[in-house]
C-alpha positions in Angstrom: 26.1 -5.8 -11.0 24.4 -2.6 -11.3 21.4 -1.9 -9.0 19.2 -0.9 -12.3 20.3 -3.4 -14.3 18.8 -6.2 -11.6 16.0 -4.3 -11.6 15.2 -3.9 -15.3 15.2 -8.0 -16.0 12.9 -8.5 -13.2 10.6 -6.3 -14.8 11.0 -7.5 -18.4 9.8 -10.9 -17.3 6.4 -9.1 -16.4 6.1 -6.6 -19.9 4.6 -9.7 -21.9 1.6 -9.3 -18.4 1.6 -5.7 -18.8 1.1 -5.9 -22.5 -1.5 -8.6 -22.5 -3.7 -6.2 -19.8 -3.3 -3.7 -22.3 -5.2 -5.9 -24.9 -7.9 -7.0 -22.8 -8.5 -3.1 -21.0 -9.0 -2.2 -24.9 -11.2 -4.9 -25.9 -13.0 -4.3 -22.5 -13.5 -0.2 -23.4 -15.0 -1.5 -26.7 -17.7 -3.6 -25.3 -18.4 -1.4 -23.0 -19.0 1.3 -25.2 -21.3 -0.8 -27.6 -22.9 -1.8 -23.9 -23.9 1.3 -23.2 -25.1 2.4 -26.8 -27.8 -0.3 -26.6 -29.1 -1.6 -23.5 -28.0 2.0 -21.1 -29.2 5.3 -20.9 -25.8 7.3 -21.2 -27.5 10.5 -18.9 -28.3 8.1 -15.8 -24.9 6.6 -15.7 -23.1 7.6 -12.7 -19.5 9.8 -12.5 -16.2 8.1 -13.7 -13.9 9.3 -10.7 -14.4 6.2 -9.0 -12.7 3.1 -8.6 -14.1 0.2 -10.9 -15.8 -1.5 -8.0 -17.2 1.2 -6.7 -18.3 2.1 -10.6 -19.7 -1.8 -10.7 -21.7 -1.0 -7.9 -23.3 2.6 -9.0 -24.2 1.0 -12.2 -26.1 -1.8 -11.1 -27.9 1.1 -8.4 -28.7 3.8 -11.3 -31.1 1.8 -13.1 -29.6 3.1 -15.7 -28.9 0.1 -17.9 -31.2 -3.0 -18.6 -29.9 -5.8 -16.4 -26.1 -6.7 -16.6 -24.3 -9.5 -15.7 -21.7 -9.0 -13.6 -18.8 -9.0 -17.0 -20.9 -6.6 -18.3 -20.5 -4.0 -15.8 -17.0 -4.3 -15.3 -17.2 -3.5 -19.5 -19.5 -0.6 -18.7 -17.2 0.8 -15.7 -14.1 0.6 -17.6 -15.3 2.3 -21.0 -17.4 5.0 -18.4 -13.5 5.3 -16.6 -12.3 5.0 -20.0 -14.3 8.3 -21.3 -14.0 10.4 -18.3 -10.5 10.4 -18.7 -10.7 11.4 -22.1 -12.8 14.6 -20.9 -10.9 16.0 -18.5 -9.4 18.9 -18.8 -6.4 18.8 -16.4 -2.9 19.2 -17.4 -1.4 16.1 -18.5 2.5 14.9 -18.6 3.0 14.9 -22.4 5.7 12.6 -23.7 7.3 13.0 -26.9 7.7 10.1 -29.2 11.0 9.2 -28.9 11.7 9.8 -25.1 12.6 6.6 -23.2 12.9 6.4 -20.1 17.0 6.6 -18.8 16.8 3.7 -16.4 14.8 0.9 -18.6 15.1 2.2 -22.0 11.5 1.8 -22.9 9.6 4.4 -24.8 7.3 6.4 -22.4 5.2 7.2 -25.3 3.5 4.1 -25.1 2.7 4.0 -21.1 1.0 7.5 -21.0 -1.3 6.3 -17.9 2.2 5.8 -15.9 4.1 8.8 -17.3 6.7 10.9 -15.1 8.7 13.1 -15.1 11.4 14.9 -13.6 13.7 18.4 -14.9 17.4 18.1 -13.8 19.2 21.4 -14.8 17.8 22.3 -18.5 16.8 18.5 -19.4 13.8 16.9 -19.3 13.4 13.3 -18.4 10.6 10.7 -18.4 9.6 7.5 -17.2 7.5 5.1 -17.5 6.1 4.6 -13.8 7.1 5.8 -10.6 9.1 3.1 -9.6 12.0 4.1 -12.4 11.8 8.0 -11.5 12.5 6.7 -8.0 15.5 4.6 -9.0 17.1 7.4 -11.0 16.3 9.3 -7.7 17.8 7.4 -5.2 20.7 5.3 -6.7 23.3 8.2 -7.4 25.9 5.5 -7.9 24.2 4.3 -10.8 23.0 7.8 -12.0 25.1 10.2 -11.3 24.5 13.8 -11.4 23.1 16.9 -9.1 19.9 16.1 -7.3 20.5 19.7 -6.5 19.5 21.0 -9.6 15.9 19.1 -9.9 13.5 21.8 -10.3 10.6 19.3 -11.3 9.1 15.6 -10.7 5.3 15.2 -11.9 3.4 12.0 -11.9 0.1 10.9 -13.3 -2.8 10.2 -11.1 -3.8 6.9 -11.5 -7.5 7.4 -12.3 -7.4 11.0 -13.9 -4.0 11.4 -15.6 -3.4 14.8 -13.9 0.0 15.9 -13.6 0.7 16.0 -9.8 3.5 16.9 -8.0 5.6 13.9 -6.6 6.2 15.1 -3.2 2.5 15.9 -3.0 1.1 12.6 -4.4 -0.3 9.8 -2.1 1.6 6.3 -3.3 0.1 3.0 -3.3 2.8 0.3 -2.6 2.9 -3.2 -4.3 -0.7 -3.6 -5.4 -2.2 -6.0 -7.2 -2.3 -3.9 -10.6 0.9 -3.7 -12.7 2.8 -1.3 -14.4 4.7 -1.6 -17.3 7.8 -2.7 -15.6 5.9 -4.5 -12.8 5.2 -4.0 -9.6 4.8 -0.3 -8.7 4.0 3.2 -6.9 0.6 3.6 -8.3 0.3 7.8 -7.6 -3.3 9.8 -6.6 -4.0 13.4 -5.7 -6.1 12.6 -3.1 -5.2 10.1 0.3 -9.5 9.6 -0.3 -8.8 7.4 -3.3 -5.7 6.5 -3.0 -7.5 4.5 0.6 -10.0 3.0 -1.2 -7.9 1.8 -4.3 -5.3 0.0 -1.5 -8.3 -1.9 -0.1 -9.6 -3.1 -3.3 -6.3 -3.9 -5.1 -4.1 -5.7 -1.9 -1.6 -3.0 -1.4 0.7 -3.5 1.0 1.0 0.3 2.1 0.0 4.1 1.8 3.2 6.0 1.5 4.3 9.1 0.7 7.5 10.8 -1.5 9.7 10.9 1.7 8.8 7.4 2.8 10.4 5.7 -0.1 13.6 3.7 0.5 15.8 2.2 -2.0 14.9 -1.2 -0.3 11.5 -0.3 -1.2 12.0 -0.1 -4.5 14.2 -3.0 -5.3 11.7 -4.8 -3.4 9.1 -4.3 -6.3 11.3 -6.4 -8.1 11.5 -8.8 -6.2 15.3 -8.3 -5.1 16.7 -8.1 -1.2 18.4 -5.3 -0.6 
């Protein structure tokens, strides 16, 4: 059986996790927000380009809110993440509607945080976490064509959503945070945060573009290769 093809049903069986997170992150943004309307002082509140434990602890240092509990400041961190991403200003990996990704067939669309992308010849391809760009990288016997004539692979930084190059990215291996097909690369700009999110989340490693293997990455799904 295809290399992919083992892949892509050992990540289905996490998608209904992935899609639940999704739910909760939301509904944690929203009471946030309301949060901060009432009992904060939005100007106090520190930066969002931090990790949420780092965030959690800023907050409860500014003064800037009347006391939280500790659910309350993980709301407040997440909608302050939540907004800071919305404000930047760096270029983003935009995704059209109906691109899915070649190697899982998911639509992209709706994973914008774990958009990448890669330009083989004249066509555009994207993904929907690092993990798949790496398969369709690596395993030329299941997708065959001229790794010669990539021009382009972009990935999102995990906390910003800036469009990075992937050879310049810092990877975070087999954390504790999922993607939508799983375990994953989780990509930063910066080696600074990506250290700091590997210490908080349990990943195994700090790698970079070069250092992947294609046992690496069917490791993620749980399969020996």
């Amino acid at each position: 059986m295809k290399h992919y093809v083992l892949a892509l049903l050992g990540g289905m069986l996490l998608f209904g996790t992935e899609a639940m997170f999704a739910q909760e992150h939301a509904a944690a943004v929203k009471k946030g927000e309301r949060i901060i309307k009432v009992l904060c002082h939005k100007e106090k509140l520190p930066s969002f380009d931090a990790s949420l434990t780092t965030l959690m602890e800023q907050i409860a240092q500014s003064g800037a809110c009347t006391k939280l509990n500790r659910r309350q400041r993980q709301a407040v961190a997440y909608a302050i993440q939540a907004g800071g991403r919305s404000e930047e200003k760096h270029q983003h990996i935009h995704v059209g509607k109906e691109e899915k990704c070649p190697v899982c067939g998911m639509y992209v669309s709706k994973y914008p945080k774990w958009a990448t992308f890669m330009r083989v010849g004249e066509r555009n391809y994207y993904f929907d976490g690092v993990k798949d760009m790496m398969k369709y990288y690596i395993f030329d016997g299941d997708f065959p064509y001229a790794r010669k004539a990539i021009s382009k692979m972009m990935v999102s930084d995990y906390y910003t959503l800036e469009a990075i190059g992937a050879k310049e990215a810092f990877y975070v291996l087999d954390s504790d945070v999922y993607g939508p097909m799983g375990h994953e690369l989780i990509p930063f700009k910066s080696r600074e945060k990506a250290e700091v999110f590997l210490a908080e989340h349990h990943g195994k490693r700090l790698v970079r573009f070069e250092e992947i293997t294609d046992r690496m990455i069917m490791a993620l799904d749980g399969i020996a290769y």
